[in-house]
C-alpha positions as CSV (number, residue, x, y, z in Angstrom):
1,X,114.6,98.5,105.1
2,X,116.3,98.8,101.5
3,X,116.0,101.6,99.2
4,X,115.0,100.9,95.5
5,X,117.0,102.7,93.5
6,X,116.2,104.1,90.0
7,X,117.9,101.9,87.7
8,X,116.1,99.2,89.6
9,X,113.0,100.1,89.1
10,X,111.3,98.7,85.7
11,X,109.2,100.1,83.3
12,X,107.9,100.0,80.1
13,X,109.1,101.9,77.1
14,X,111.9,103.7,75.9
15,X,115.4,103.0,78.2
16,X,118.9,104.1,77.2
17,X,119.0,102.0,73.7
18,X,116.1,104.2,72.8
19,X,112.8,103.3,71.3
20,X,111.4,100.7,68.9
21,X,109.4,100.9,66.3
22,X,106.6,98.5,67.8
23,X,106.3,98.9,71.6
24,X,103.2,96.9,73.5
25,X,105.2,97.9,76.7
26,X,103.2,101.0,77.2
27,X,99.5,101.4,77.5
28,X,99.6,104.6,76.0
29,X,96.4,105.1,74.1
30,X,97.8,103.6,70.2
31,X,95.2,106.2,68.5
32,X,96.9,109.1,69.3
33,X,98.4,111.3,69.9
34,X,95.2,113.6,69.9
35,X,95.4,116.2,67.1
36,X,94.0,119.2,69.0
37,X,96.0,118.6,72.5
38,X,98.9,118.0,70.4
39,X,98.3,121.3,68.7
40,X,97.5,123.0,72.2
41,X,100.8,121.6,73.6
42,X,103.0,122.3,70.7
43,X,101.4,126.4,70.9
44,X,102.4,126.8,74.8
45,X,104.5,129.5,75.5
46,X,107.7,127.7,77.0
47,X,109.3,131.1,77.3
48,X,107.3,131.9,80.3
49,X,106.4,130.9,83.3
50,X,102.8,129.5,83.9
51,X,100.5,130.9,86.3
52,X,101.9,129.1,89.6
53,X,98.4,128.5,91.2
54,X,97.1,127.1,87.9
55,X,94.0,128.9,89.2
56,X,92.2,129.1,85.7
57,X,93.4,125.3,85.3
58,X,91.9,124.3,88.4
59,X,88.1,126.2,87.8
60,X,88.9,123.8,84.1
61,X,89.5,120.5,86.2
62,X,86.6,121.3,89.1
63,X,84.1,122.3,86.5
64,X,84.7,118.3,84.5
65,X,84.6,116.8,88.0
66,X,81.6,118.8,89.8
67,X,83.9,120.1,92.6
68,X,84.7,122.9,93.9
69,X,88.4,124.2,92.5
70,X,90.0,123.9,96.1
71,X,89.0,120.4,95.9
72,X,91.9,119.9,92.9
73,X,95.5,119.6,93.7
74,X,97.9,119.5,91.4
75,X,100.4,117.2,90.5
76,X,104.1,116.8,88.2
77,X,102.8,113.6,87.5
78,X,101.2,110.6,88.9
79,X,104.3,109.6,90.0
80,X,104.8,112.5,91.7
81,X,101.8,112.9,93.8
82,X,102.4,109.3,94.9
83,X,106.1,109.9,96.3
84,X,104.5,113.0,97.6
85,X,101.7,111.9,99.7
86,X,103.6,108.9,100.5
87,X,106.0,111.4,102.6
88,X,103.0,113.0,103.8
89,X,102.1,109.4,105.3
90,X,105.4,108.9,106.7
91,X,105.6,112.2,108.2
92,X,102.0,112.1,109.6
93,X,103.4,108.5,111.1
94,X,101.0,105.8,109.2
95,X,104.0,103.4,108.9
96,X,102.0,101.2,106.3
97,X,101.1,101.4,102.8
98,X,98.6,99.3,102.0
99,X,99.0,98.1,97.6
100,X,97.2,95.9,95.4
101,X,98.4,92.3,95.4
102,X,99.6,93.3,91.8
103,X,100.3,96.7,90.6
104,X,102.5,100.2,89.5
105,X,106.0,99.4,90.7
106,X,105.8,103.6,92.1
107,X,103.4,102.7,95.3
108,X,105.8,100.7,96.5
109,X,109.2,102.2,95.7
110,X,108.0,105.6,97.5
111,X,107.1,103.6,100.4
112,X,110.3,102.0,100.5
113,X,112.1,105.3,99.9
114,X,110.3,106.7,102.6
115,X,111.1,104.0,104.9
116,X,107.2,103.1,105.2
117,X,105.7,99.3,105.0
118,X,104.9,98.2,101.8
119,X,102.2,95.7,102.4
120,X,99.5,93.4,99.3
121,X,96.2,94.6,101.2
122,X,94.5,96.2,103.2
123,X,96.0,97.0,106.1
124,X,95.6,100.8,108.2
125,X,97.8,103.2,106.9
126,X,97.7,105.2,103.3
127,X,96.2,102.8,100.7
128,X,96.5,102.5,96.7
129,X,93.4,101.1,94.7
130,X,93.8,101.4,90.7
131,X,90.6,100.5,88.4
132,X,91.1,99.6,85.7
133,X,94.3,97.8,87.8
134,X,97.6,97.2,86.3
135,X,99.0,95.3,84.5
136,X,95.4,93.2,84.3
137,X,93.3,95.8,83.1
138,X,90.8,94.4,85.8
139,X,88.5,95.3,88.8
140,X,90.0,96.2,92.2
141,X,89.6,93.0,94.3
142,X,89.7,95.1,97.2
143,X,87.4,97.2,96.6
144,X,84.7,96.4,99.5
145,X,87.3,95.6,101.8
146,X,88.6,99.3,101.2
147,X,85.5,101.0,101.4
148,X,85.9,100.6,105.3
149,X,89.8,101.1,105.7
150,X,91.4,103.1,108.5
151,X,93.1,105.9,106.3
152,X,93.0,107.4,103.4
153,X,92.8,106.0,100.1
154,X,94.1,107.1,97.1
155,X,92.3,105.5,93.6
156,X,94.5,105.8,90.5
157,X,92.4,106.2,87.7
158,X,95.1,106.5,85.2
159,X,93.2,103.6,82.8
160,X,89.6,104.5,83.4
161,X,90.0,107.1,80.5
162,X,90.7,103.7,78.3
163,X,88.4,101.7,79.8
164,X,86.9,99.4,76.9
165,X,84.5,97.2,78.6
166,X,82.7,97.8,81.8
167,X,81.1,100.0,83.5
168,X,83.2,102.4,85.7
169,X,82.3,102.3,89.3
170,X,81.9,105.3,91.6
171,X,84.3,105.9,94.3
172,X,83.5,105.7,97.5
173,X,82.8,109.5,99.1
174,X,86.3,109.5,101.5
175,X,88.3,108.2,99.1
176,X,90.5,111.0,97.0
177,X,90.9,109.8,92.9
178,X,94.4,110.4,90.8
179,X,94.1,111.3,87.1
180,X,96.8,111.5,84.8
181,X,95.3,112.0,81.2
182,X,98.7,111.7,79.3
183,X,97.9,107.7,78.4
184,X,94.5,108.5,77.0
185,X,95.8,111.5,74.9
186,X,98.9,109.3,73.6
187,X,101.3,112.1,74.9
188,X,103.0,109.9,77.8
189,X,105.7,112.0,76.9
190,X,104.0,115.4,78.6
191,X,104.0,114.8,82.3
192,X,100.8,116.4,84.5
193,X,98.2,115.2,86.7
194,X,95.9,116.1,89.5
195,X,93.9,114.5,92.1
196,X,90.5,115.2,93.3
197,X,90.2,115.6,96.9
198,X,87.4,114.0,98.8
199,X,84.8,116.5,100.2
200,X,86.1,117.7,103.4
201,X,89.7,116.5,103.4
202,X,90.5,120.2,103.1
203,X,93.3,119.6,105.9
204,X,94.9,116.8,104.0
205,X,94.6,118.7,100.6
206,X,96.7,122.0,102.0
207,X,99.3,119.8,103.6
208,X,99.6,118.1,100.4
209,X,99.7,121.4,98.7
210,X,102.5,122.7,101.4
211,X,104.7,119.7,100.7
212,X,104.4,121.0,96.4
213,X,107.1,122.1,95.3
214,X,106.2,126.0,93.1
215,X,105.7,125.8,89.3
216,X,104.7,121.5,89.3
217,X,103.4,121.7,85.9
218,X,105.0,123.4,83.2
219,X,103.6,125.3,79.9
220,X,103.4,122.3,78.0
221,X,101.5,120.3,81.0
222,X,99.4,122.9,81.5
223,X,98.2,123.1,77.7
224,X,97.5,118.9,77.8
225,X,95.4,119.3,81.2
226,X,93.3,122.3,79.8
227,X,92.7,120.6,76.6
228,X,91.4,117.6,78.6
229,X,89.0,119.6,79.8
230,X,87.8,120.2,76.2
231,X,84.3,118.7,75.0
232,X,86.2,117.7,71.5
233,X,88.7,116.0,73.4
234,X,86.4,114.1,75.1
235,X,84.8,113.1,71.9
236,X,88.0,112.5,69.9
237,X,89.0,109.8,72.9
238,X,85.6,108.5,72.8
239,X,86.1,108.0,69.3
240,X,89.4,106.2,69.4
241,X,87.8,103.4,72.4
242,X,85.9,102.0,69.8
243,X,89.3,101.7,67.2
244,X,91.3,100.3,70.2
245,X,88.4,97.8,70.5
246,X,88.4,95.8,67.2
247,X,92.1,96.3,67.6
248,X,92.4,94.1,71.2
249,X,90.2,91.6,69.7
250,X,92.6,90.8,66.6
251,X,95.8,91.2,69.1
252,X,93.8,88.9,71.5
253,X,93.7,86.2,69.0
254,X,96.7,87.0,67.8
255,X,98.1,86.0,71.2
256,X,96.0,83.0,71.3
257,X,97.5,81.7,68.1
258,X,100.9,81.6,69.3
259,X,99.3,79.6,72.6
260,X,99.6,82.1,75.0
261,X,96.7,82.0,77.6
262,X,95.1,85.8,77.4
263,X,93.4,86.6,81.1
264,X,90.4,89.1,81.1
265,X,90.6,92.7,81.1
266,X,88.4,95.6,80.1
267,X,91.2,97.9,79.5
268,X,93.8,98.9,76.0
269,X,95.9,96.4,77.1
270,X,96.2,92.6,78.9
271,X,98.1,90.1,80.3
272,X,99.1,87.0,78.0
273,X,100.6,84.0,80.2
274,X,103.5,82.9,78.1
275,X,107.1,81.9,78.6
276,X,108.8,84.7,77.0
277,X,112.5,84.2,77.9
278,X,115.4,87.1,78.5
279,X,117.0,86.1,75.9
280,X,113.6,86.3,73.5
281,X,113.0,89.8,75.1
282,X,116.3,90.8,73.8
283,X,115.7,89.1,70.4
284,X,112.0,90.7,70.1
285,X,113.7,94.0,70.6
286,X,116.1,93.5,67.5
287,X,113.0,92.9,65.8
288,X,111.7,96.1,66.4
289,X,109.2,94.8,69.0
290,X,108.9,95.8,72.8
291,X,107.0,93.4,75.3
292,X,106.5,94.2,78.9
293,X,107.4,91.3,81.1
294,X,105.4,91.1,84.5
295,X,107.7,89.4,87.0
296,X,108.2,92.9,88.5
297,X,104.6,92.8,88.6
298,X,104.8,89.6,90.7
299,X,103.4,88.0,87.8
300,X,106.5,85.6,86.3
301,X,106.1,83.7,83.1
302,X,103.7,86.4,82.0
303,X,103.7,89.4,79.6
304,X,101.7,92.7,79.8
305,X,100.5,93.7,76.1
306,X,99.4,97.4,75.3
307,X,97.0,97.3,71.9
308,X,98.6,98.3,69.0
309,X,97.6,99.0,65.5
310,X,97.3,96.6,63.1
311,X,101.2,97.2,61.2
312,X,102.3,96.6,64.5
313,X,100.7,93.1,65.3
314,X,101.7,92.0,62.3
315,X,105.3,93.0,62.9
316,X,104.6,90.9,66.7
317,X,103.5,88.0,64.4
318,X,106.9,87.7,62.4
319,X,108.7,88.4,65.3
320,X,107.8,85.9,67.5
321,X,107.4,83.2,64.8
322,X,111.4,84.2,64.1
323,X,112.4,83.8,67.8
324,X,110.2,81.4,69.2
């Protein structure tokens, strides 16, 4: 089976020519970042280490989720704890990993990298759910089918924080949930998560916890996680859903007016089915303006659009009506 490398993996954002001043390639959440995480991370101690157990941190993260603290293990990043229980699944001998039909390019580069199946699905092995999904911003089609799969499941929740229509749904008891708060706070650029271990997956949990590497989270992680954890946090992010709102509906018919077809989504951003050529991409960028194309998604002839502020639809508006 190949191996993906890095430079072949695609993402949104920033790559080697830097950033732009307008990028709806990321879904990071356009009102922030948050003052008082911002504050928290720019006051952490770098000159030490942090505690290594991130014992206080994990009481923080139990107490917001109603668990017990050895029911939180900590992550790097998302990315992280999906490469790493990925080689848990290899090494426990699962052989497939089960995705969504359309989703984060990571679920299936660690299965490749860890010479696993990387199968659209359902089938027994370690499974990936995501709700909010990516790059739709929709509900899990699999979702019932999952509820009675052979292995463990792992939901990302990395969009329900965003989550601007809908109601979130509760996960199934087995199934463990991923959380990576960085998008909602607007600091994709401070890397921690965790995940929330099902309630007796205790053997699971350790393993995961002996395949960690020490000191995954650094001071400035640590500060962002604790400050999610913060009841103003929670209602400075519940504050900025309803800004991103009116903003998706004028980039929505922003969209529309150039005669791109917008499909549904209840997340800060959506997919736009429009011919957007390489050459366009390229010419956006000299504009100053970033799209996210979805063919990696499996979506050709399709763009993924994170919701930006106003200046910056406006600047999408003179882009496109200059290359298009």
């Amino acid at each position: 089976m190949s191996r993906m490398s890095h430079a072949t993996r695609v993402h949104g954002g920033p790559d080697a020519r830097g950033a732009v001043a307008h990028d709806f390639s990321t879904n990071a959440n356009a009102c922030g970042p948050c003052p008082r995480t911002l504050a928290a991370v720019q006051a952490a101690d770098a000159g030490r280490y942090p505690d290594g157990s991130h014992s206080a941190l994990r009481e923080a993260l139990a107490r917001r989720h109603g668990v017990t603290p050895e029911r939180i293990v900590m992550a790097a990043s998302a990315s992280e704890f999906i490469f790493r229980c990925t080689g848990w699944a290899a090494r426990a001998g699962l052989g497939v990993v089960a995705l969504p039909p359309h989703g984060y390019g990571d679920y299936a580069a660690a299965a490749h990298a860890w010479a696993l199946a990387a199968e659209a699905g359902t089938a027994p092995g370690l499974a990936w759910a995501c709700e909010p999904s990516s790059p739709c911003g929709g509900r899990e089609a699999r979702w019932d089918a999952l509820a009675a799969h052979q292995g463990p499941v792992v939901l990302d929740r990395a969009y329900e924080p965003l989550r601007l229509a809908g109601a979130a749904r509760a996960a199934p008891d087995g199934w463990w949930q991923l959380w990576s708060p960085n998008k909602a706070l607007g600091l994709t650029g401070v890397r921690g998560a965790y995940a929330v271990a099902p309630a007796g997956a205790q053997a699971l949990a350790a393993a995961l916890e002996a395949l960690a590497p020490s000191w995954l989270l650094g001071a400035h992680g640590v500060a962002m996680l604790a400050d999610w954890c913060e009841p103003a946090t929670q209602e400075w992010l519940a504050a900025s859903l309803a800004t991103l709102r009116a903003w998706k509906r004028e980039q929505v018919a922003l969209c529309e007016s150039f005669g791109w077809t917008v499909l549904p989504g209840d997340a800060n951003f959506f997919v736009a089915r429009a011919t957007v050529s390489a050459a366009q991409h390229g010419q956006l960028r000299a504009h100053g303006v970033q799209l996210r194309d979805c063919a990696s998604f499996g979506l050709p002839g399709h763009v993924r659009l994170g919701v930006r502020p106003p200046d910056a639809q406006q600047a999408l508006r003179r882009a496109w009506e200059a290359v298009a």
